[in-house]
C-alpha positions in Angstrom: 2.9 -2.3 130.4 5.8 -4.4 132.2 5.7 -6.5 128.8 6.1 -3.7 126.7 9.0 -2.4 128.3 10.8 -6.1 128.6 9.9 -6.5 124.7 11.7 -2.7 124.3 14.6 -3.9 126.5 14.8 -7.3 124.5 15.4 -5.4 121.0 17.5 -3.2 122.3 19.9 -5.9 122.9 19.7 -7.3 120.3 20.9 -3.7 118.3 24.2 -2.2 118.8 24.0 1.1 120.5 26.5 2.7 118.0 27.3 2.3 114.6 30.4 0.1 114.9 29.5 -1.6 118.2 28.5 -5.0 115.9 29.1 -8.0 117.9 28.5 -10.2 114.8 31.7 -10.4 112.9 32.5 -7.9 109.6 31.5 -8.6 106.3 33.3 -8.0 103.0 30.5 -8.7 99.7 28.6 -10.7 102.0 31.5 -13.4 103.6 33.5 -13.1 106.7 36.8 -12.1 106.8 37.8 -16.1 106.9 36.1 -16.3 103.5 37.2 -13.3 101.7 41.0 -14.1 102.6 40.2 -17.9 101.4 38.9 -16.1 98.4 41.1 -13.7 97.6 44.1 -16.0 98.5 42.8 -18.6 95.7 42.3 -15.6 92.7 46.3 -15.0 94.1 47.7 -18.0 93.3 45.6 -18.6 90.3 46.9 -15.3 88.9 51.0 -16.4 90.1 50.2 -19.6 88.0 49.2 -18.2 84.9 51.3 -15.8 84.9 53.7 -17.9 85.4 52.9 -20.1 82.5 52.9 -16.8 80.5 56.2 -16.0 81.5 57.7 -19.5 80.8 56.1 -19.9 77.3 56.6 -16.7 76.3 59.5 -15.2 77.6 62.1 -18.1 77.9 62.2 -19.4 74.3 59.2 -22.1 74.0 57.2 -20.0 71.8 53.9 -20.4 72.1 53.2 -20.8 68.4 56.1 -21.9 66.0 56.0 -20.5 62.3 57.6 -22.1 59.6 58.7 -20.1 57.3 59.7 -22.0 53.8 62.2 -20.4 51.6 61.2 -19.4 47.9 63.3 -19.3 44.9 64.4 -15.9 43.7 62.8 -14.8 40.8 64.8 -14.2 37.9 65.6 -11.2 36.4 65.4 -10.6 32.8 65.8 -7.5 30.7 65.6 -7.6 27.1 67.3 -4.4 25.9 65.5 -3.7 23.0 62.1 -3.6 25.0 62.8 -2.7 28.5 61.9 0.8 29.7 64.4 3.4 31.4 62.9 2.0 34.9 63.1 -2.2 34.0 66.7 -0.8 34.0 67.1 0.5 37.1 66.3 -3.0 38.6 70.5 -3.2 37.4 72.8 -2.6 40.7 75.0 0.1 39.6 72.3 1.1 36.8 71.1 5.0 38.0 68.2 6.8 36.8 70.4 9.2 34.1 72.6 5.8 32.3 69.2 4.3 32.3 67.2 7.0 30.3 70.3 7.0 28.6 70.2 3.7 27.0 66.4 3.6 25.9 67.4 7.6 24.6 70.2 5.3 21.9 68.3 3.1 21.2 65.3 5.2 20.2 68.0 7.7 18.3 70.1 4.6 16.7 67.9 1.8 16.3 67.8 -1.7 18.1 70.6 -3.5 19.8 71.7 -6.0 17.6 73.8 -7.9 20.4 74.3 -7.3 24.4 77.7 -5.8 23.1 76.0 -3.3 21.5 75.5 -1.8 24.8 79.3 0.0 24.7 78.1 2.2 22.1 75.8 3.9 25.4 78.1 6.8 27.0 78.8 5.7 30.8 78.7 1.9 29.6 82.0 0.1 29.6 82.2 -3.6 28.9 83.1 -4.7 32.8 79.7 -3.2 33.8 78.0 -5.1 30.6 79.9 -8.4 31.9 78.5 -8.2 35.8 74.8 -7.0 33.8 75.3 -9.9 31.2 73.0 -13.1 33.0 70.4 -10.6 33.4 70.0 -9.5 29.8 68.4 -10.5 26.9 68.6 -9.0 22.9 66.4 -9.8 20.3 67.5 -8.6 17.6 65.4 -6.4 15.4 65.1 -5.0 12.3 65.9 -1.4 11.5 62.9 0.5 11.2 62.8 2.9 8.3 62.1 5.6 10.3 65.9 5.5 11.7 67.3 5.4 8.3 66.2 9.1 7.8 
């Protein structure tokens, strides 16, 4: 029995007798406290560095990606008056919805525009607006239909 009772007193030795009494040092995901600050203290500055990259690219004008952006040429505008619908009108700046469903009204109640001019017979059309309107309009002239004659 003196065996048994050293072997019983050998592991108890070797156990703590209380829950934190642990003479082998503490453990954090299976490394010593050395290793988890060597660790943790690497992921740190390998965060600070991109981060800082980050900021440096991104936030003090080098752009990480540089667009080029070419410019076009405008397209141009072209009405031809004895066509054009009350809204290829309102594309005019200083052309409202009312003058514009004005001017296709006269021309379906007078006939075609012989000329650009022609546009002054149109209530609310002076020749000064016709002048700033003039690049951006066309007139072919038409025939008279017979059914205006009537």
């Amino acid at each position: 029995m003196g065996q048994e009772s050293q072997s019983a007193n050998h592991h108890s030795r070797n156990l703590p007798s209380q829950p934190g009494d642990s003479e082998s040092p503490a453990r954090f995901c299976g490394m010593t406290h050395g290793d988890a600050l060597v660790v943790f203290g690497l992921a740190f500055i390998l965060l600070c560095l991109a981060g800082g990259r980050f900021v440096w690219h991104g936030v003090w004008g080098n752009p990480l990606v540089h667009v080029e952006t070419l410019q076009g040429e405008p397209i141009p505008l072209e009405i031809d008056i004895n066509s054009a619908n009350w809204i290829e009108f309102l594309q005019l700046d200083g052309i409202g919805e009312t003058l514009a469903r004005r001017i296709v009204a006269d021309r379906d109640e007078r006939g075609p525009f012989q000329s650009v001019e022609d546009l002054t017979r149109v209530r609310g059309l002076g020749e000064k607006m016709i002048e700033r309107f003039r690049p951006y309009l066309t007139c072919e002239p038409r025939p008279i239909s017979p059914v205006h004659d009537l």
